[in-house]
PDB file as gemmi writes it, atoms N, CA and C in Angstrom:
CRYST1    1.000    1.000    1.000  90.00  90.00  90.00 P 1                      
ATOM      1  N   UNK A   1       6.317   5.156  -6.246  1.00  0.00           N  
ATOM      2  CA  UNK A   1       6.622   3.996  -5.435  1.00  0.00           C  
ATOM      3  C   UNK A   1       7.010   2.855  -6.367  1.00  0.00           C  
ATOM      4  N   UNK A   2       7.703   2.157  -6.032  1.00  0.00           N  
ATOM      5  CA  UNK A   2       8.439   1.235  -6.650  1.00  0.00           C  
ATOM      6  C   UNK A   2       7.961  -0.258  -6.470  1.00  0.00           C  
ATOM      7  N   UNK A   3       6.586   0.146  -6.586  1.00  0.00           N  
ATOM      8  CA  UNK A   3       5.911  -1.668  -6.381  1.00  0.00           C  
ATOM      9  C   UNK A   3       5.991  -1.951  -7.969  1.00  0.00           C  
ATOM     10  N   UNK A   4       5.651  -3.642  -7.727  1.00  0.00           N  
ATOM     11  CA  UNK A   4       5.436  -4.369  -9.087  1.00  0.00           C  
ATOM     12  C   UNK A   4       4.430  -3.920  -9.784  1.00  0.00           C  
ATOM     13  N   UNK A   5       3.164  -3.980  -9.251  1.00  0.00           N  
ATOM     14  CA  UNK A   5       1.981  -3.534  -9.757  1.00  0.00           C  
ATOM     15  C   UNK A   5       1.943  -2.264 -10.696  1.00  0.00           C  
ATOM     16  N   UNK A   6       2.639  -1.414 -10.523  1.00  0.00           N  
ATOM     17  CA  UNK A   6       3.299  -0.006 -11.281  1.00  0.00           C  
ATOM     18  C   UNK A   6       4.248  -0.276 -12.544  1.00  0.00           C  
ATOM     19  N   UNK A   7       4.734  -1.071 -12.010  1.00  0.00           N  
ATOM     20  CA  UNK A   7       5.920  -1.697 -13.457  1.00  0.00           C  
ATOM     21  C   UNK A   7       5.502  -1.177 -14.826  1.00  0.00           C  
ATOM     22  N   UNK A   8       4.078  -1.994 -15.141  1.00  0.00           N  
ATOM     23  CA  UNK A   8       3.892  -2.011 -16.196  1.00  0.00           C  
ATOM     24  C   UNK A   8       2.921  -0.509 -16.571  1.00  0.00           C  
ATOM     25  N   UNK A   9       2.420   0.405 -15.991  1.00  0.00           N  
ATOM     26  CA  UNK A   9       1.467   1.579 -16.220  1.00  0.00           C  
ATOM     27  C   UNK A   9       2.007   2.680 -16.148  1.00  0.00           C  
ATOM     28  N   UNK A  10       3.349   2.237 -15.372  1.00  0.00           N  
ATOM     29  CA  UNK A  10       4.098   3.805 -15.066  1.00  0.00           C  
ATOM     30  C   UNK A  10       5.642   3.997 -15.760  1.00  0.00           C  
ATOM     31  N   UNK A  11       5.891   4.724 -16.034  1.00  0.00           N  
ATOM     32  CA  UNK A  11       7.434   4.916 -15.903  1.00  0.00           C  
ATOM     33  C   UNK A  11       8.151   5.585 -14.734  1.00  0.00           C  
ATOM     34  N   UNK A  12       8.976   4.695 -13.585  1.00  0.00           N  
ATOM     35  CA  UNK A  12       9.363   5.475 -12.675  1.00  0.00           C  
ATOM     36  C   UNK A  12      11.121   5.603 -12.964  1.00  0.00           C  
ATOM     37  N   UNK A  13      11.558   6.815 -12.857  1.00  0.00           N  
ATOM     38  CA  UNK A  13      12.790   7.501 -12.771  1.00  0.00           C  
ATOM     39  C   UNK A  13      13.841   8.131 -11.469  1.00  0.00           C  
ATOM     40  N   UNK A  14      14.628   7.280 -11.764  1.00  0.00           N  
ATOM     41  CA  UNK A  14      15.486   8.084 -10.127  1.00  0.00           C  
ATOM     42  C   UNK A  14      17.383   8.440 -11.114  1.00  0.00           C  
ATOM     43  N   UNK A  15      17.483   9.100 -10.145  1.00  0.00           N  
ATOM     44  CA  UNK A  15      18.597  10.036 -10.593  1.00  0.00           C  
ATOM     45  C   UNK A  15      19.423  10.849  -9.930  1.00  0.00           C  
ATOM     46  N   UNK A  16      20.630  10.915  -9.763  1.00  0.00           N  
ATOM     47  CA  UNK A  16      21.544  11.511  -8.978  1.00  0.00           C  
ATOM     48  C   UNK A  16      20.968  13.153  -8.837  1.00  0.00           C  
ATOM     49  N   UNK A  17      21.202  13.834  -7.573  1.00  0.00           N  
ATOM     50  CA  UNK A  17      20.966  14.961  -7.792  1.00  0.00           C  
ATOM     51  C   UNK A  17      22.566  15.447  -7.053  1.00  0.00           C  
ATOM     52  N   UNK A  18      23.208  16.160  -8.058  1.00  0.00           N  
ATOM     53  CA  UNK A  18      24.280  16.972  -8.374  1.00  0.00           C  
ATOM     54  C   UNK A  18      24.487  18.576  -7.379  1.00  0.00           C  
ATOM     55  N   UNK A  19      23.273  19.078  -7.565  1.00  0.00           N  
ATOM     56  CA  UNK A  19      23.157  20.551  -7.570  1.00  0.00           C  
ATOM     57  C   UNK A  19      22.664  20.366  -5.748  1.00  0.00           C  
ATOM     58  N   UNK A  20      23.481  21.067  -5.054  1.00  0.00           N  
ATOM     59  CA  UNK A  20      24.209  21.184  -3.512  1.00  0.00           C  
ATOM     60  C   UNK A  20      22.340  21.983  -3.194  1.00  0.00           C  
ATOM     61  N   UNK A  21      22.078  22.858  -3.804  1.00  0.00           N  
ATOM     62  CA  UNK A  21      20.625  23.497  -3.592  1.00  0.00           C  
ATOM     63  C   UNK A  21      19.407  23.035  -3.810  1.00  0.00           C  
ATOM     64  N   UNK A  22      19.573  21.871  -4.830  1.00  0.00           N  
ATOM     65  CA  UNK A  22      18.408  21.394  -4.848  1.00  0.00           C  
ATOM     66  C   UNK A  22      18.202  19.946  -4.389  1.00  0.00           C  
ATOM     67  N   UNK A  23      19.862  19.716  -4.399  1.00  0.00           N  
ATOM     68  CA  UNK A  23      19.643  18.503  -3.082  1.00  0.00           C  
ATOM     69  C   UNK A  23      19.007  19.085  -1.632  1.00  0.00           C  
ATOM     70  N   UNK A  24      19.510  20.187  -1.301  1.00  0.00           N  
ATOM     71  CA  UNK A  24      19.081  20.615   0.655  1.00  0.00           C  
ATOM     72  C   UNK A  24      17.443  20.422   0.003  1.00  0.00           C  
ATOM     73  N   UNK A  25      16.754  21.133  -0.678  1.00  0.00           N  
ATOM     74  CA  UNK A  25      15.658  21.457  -0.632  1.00  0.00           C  
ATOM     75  C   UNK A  25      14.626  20.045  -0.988  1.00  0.00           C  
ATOM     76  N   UNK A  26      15.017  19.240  -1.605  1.00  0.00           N  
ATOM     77  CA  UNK A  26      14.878  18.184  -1.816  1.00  0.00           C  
ATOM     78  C   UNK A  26      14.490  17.304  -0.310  1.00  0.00           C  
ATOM     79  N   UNK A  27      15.491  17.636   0.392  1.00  0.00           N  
ATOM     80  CA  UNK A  27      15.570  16.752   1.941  1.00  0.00           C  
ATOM     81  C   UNK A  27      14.620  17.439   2.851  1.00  0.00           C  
ATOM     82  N   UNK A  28      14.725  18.630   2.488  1.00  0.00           N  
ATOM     83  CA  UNK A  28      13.891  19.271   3.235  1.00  0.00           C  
ATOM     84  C   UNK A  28      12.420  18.733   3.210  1.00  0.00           C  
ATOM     85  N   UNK A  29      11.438  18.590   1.667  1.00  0.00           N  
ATOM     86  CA  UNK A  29      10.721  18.113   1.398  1.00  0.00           C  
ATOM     87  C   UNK A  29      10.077  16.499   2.395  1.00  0.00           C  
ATOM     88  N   UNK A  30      11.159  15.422   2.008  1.00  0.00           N  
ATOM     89  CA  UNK A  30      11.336  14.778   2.720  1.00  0.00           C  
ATOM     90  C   UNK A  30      11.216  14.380   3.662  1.00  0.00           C  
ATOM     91  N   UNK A  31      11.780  15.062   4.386  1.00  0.00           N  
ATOM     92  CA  UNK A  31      11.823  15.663   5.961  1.00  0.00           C  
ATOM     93  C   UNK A  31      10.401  16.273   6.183  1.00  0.00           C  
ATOM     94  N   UNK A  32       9.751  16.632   5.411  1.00  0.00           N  
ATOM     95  CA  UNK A  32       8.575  17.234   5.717  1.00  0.00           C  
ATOM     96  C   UNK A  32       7.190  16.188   5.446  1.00  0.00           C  
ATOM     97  N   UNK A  33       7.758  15.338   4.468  1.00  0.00           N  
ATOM     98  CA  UNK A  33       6.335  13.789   4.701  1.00  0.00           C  
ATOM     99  C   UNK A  33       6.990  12.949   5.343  1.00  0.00           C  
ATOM    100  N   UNK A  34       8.458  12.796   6.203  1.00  0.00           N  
ATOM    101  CA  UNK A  34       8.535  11.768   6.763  1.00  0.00           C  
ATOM    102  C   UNK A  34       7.695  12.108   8.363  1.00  0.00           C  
ATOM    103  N   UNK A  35       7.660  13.311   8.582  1.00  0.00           N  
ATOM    104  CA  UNK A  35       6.937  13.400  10.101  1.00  0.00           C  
ATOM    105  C   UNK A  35       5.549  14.192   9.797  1.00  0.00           C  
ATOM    106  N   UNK A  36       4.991  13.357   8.198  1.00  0.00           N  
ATOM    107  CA  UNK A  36       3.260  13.621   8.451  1.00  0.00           C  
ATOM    108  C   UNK A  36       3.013  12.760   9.407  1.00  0.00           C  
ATOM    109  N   UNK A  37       1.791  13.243  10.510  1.00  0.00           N  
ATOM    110  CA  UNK A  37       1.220  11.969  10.995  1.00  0.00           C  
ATOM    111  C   UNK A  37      -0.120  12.358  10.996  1.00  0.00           C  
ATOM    112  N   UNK A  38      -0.499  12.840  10.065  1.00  0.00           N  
ATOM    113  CA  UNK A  38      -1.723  13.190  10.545  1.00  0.00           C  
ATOM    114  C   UNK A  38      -2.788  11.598   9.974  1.00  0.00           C  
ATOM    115  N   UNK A  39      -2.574  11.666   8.394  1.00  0.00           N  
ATOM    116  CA  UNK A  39      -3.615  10.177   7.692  1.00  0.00           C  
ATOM    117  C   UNK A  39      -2.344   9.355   7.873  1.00  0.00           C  
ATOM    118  N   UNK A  40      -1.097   9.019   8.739  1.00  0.00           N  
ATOM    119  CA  UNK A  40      -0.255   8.245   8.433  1.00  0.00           C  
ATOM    120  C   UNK A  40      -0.586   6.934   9.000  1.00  0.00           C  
ATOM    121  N   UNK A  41      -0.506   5.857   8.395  1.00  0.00           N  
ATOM    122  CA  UNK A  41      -1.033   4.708   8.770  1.00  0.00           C  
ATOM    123  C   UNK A  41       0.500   3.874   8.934  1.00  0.00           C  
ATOM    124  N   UNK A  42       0.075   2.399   9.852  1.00  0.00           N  
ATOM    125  CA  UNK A  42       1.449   1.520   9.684  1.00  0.00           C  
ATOM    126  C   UNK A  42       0.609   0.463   8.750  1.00  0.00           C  
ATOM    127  N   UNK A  43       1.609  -0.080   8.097  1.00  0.00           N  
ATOM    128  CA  UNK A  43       1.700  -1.130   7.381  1.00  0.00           C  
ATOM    129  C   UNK A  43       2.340  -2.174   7.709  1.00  0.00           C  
ATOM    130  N   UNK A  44       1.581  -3.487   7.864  1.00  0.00           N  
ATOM    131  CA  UNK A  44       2.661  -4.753   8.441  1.00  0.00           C  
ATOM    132  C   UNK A  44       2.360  -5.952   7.780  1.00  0.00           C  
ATOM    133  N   UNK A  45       2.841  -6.768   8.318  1.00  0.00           N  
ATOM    134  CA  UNK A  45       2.466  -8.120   7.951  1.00  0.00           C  
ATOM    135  C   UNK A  45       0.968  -8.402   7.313  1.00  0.00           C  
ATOM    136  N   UNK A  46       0.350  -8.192   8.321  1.00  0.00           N  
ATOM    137  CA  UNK A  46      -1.038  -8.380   8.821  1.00  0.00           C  
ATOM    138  C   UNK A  46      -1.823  -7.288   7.383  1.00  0.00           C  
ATOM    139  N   UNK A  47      -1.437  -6.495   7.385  1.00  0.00           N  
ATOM    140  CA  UNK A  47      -2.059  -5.243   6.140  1.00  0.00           C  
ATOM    141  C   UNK A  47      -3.289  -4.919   7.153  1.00  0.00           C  
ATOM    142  N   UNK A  48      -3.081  -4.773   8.155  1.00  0.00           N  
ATOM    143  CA  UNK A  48      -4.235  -3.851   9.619  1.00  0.00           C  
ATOM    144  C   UNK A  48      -4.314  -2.321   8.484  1.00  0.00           C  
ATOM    145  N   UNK A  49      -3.028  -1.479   7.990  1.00  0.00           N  
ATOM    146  CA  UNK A  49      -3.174  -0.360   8.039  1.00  0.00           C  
ATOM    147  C   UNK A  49      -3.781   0.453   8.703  1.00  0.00           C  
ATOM    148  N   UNK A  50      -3.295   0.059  10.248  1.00  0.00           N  
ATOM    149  CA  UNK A  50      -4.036   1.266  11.322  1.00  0.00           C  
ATOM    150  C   UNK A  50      -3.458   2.448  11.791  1.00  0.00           C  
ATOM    151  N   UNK A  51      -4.104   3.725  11.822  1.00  0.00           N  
ATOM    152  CA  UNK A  51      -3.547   4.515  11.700  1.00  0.00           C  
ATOM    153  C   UNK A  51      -2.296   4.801  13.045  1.00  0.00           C  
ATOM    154  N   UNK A  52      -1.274   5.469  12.556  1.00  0.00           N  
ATOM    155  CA  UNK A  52      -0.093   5.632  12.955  1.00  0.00           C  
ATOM    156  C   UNK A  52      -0.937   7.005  14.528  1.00  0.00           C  
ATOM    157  N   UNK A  53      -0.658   6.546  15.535  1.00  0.00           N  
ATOM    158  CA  UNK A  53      -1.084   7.522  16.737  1.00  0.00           C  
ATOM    159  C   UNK A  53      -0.195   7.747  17.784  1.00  0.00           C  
ATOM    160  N   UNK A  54       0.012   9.013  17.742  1.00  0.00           N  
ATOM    161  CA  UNK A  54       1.233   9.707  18.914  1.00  0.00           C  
ATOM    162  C   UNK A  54       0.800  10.652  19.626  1.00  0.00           C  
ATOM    163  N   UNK A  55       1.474  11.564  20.579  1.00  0.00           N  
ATOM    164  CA  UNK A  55       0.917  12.916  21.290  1.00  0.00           C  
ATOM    165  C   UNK A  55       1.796  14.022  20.423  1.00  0.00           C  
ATOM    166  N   UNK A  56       2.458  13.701  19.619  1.00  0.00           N  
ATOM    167  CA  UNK A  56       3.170  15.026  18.694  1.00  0.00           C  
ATOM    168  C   UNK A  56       1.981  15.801  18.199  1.00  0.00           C  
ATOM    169  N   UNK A  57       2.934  17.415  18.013  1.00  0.00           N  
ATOM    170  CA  UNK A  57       2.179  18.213  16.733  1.00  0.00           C  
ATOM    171  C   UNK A  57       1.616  17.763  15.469  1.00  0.00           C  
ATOM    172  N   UNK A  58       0.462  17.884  15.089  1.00  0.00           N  
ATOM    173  CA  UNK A  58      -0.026  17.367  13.905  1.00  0.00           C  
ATOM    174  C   UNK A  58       1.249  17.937  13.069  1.00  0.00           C  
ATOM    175  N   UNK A  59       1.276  17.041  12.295  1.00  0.00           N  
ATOM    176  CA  UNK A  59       2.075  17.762  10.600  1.00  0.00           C  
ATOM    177  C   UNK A  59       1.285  17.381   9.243  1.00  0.00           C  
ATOM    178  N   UNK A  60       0.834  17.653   8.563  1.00  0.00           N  
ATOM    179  CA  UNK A  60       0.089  17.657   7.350  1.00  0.00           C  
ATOM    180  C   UNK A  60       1.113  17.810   6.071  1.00  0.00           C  
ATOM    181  N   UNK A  61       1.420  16.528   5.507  1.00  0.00           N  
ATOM    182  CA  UNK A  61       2.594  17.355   4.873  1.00  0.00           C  
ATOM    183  C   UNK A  61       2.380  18.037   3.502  1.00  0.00           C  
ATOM    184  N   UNK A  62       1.006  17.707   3.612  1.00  0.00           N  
ATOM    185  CA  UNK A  62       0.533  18.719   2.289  1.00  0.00           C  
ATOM    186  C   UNK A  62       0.481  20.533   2.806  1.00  0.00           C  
ATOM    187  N   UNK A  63       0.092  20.296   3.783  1.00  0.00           N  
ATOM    188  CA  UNK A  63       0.086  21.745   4.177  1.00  0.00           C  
ATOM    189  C   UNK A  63       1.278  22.308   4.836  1.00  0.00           C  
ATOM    190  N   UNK A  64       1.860  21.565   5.296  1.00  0.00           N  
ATOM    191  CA  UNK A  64       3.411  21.690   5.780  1.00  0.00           C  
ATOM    192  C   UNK A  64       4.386  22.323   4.291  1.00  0.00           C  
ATOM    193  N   UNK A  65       4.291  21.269   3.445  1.00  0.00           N  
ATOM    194  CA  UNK A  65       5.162  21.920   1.976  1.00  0.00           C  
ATOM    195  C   UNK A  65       4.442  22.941   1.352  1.00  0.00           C  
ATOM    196  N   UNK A  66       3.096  23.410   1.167  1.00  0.00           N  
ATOM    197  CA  UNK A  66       2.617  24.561   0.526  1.00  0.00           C  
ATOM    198  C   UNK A  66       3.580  25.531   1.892  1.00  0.00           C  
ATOM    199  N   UNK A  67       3.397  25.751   2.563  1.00  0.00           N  
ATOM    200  CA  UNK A  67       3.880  26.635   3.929  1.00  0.00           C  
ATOM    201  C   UNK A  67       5.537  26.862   4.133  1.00  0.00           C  
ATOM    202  N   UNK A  68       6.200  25.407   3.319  1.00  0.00           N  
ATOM    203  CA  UNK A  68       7.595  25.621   2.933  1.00  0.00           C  
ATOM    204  C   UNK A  68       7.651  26.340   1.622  1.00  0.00           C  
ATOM    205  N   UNK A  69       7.067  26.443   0.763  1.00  0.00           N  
ATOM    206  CA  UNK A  69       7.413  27.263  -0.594  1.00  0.00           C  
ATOM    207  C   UNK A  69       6.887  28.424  -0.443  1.00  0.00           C  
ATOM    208  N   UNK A  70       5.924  28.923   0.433  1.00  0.00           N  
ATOM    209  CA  UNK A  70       5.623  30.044   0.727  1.00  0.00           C  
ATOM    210  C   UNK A  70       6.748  30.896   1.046  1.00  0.00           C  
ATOM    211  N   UNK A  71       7.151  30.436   2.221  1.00  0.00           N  
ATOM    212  CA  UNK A  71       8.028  31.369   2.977  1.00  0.00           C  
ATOM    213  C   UNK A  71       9.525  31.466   2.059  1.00  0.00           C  
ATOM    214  N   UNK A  72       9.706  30.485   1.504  1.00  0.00           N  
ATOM    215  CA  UNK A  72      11.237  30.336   0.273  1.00  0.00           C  
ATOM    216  C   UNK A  72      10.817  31.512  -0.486  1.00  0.00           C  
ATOM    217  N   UNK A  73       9.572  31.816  -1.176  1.00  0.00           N  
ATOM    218  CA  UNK A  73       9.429  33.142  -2.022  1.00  0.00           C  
ATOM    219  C   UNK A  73       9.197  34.565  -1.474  1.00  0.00           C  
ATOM    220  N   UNK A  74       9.150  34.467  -0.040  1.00  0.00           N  
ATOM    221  CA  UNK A  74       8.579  35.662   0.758  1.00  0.00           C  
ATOM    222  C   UNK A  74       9.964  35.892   0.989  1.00  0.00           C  
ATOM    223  N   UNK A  75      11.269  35.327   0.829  1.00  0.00           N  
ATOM    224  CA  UNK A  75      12.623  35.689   1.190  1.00  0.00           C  
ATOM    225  C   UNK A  75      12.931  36.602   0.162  1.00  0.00           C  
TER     226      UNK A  75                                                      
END                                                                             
């Protein structure tokens, strides 16, 4: 994440990705913590951080991406 507070402890790196395969898989990823909701909280003004609540399928996206690299090697 690209806060200030990180500036100085981290080195963060971004970079074109070139390769047509590891861009899809890349998005895929993506795509797979943008619809965690399980600990997903909102963030606002206020800093409430209350948790994010819908009637969707849970998604876990920790367990969601172990479950995507599974099945990529079972091919």
């Amino acid at each position: 994440d690209w806060m200030t507070r990180n500036i100085d402890t981290r080195v963060e790196v971004s970079c074109p990705i070139y390769d047509k395969d590891i861009k899809a898989e890349l998005l895929d990823i993506f795509d797979i913590c943008w619809r965690d909701n399980v600990k997903a909280r909102i963030i606002n003004e206020k800093q409430d951080n209350t948790y994010r609540t819908n009637d969707l399928p849970k998604v876990r996206a920790q367990f969601e991406t172990y479950d995507y690299y599974l099945k990529r090697l079972q091919k």
